[in-house]
C-alpha positions as a Python dict, from the first residue, in 0.01 Angstrom:
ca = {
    (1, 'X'): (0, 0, 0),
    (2, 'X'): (68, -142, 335),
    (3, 'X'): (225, 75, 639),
    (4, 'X'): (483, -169, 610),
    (5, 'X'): (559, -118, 243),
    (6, 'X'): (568, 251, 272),
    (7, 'X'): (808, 209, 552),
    (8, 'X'): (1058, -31, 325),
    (9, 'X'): (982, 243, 45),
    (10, 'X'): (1078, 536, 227),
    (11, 'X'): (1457, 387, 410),
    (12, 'X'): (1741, 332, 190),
    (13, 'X'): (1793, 165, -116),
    (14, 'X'): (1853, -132, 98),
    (15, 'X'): (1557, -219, 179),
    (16, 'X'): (1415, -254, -101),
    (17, 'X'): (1614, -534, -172),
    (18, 'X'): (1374, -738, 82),
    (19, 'X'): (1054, -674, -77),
    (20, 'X'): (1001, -988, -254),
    (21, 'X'): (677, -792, -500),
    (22, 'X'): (646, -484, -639),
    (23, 'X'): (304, -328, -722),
    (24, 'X'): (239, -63, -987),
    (25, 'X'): (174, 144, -625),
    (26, 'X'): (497, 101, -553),
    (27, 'X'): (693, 155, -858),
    (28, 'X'): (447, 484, -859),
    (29, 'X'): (614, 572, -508),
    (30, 'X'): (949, 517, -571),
    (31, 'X'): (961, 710, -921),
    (32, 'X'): (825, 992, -731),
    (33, 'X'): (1128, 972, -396),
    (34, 'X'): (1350, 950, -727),
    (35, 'X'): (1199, 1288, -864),
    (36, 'X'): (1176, 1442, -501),
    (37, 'X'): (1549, 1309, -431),
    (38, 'X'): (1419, 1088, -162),
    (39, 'X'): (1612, 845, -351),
    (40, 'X'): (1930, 880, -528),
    (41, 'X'): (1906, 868, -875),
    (42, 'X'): (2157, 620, -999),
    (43, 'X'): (2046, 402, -701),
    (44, 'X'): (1683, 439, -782),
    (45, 'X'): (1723, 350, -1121),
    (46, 'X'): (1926, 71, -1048),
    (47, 'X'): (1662, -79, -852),
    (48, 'X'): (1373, -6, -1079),
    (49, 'X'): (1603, -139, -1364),
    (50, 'X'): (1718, -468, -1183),
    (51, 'X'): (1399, -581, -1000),
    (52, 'X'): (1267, -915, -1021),
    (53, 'X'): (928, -751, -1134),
    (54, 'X'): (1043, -513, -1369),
    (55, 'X'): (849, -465, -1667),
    (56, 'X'): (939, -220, -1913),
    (57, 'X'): (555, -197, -2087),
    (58, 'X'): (458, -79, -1672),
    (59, 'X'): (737, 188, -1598),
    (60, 'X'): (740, 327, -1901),
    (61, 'X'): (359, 419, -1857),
    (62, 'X'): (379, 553, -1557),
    (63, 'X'): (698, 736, -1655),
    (64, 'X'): (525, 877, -1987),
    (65, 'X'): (207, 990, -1786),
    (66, 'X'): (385, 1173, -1520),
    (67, 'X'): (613, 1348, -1776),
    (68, 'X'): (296, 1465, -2002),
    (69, 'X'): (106, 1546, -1663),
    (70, 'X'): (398, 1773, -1519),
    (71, 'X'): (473, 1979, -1842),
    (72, 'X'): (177, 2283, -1844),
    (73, 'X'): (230, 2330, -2193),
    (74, 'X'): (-35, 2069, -2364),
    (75, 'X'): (-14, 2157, -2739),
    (76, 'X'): (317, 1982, -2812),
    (77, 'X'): (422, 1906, -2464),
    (78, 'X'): (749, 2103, -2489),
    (79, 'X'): (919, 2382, -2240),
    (80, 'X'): (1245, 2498, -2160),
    (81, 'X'): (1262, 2283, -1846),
    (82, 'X'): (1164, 1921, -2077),
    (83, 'X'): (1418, 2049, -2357),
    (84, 'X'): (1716, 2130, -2108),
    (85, 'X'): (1636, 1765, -1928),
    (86, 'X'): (1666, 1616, -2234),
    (87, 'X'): (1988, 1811, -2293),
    (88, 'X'): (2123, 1702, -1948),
    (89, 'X'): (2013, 1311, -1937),
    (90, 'X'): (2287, 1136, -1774),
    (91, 'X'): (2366, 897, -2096),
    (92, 'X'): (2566, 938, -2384),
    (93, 'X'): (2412, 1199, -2640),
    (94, 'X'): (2445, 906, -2888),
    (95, 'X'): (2244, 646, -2778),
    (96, 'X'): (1929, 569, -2893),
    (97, 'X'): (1677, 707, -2674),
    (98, 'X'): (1858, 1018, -2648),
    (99, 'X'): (1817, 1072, -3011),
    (100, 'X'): (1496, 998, -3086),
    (101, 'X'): (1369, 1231, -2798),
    (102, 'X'): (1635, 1531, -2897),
    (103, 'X'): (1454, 1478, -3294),
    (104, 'X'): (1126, 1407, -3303),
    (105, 'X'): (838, 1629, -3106),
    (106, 'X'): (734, 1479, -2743),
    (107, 'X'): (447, 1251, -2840),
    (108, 'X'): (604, 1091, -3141),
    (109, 'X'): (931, 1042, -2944),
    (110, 'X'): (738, 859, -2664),
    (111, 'X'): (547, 634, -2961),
    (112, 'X'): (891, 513, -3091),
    (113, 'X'): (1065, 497, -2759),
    (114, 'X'): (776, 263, -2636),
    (115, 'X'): (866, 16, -2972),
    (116, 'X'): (1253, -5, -2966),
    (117, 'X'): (1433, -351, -2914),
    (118, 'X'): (1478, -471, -2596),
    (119, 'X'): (1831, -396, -2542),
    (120, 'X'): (1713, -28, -2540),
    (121, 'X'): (1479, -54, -2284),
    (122, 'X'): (1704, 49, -1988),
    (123, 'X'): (1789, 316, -2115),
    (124, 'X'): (1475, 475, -2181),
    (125, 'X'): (1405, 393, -1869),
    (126, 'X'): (1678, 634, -1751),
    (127, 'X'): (1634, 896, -1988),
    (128, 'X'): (1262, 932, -1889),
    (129, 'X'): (1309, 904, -1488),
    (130, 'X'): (1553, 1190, -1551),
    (131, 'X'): (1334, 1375, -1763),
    (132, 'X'): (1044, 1360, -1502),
    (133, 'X'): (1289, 1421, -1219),
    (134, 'X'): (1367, 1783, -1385),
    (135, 'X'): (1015, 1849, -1522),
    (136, 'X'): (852, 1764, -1198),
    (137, 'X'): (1125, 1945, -991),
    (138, 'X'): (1034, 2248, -1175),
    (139, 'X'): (657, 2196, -1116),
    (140, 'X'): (706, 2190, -758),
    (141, 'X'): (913, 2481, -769),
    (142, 'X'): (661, 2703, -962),
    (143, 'X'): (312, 2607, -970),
    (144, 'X'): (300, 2374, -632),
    (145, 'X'): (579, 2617, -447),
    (146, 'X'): (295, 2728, -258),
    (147, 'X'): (137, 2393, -192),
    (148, 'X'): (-78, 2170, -393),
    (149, 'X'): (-320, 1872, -378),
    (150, 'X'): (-119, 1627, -529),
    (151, 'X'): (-46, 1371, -349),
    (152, 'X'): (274, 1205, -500),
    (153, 'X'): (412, 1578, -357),
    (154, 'X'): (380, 1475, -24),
    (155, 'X'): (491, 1156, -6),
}
């Protein structure tokens, strides 16, 4: 990424609206000001959601792999912290996404959320950027409160 791109990335919402591309780099970035509330959420999303370059297959990568990398429990990928951001997700309790990942364990939930029509895309979308925002909010609160080498921590 360019010292110019992580200039645009880092100022208000904005901005963004003049970068004419979006890497994978720089969806990476912004998911993680979203997470670190660098970047509003509802703004955030909103920009992720309505970019010329969006593509769901992309986001919802990274957004799986960050969620699966910032819960420590790896035998079914569930803790309090993952079950009360699924709880709190700011859609209604109703809608698809929200479902599937309130019913079925993590890694099944993720294997059907990846599948589901078009038309539920954006919503996933939202449902997993909030999920990471709380899951990785409590990782930097417990096990990086102290500091850590990650680098999407100090961005």
């Amino acid at each position: 990424m360019t010292t110019n791109s992580a200039i645009l990335l880092s100022k208000s919402i904005k901005n963004y609206l003049s970068i004419s591309e979006i890497s994978m780099e720089e969806f990476d970035t912004l998911i993680n000001q979203i997470a670190q509330d660098k970047i509003e959420f509802n703004q955030g999303s909103s920009f992720i959601l309505n970019h010329a370059n969006f593509e769901f297959e992309l986001v919802f990568t990274l957004l799986r792999n960050y969620i699966v990398n910032s819960i420590p429990e790896k035998v079914n990928y569930t803790t309090d912290t993952y079950i009360q951001a699924i709880a709190s997700i700011p859609l209604k309790p109703t809608l698809t996404p929200v479902v599937i990942l309130k019913s079925f364990p993590t890694k099944i939930a993720f294997n059907k959320l990846e599948i589901l029509r078009k038309d539920e895309q954006q919503k996933t979308i939202i449902a997993l950027l909030w999920i990471f925002k709380q899951t990785d909010t409590q990782r930097r609160n417990t096990e990086c409160k102290n500091g850590c080498g990650h680098d999407w921590h100090n961005i």
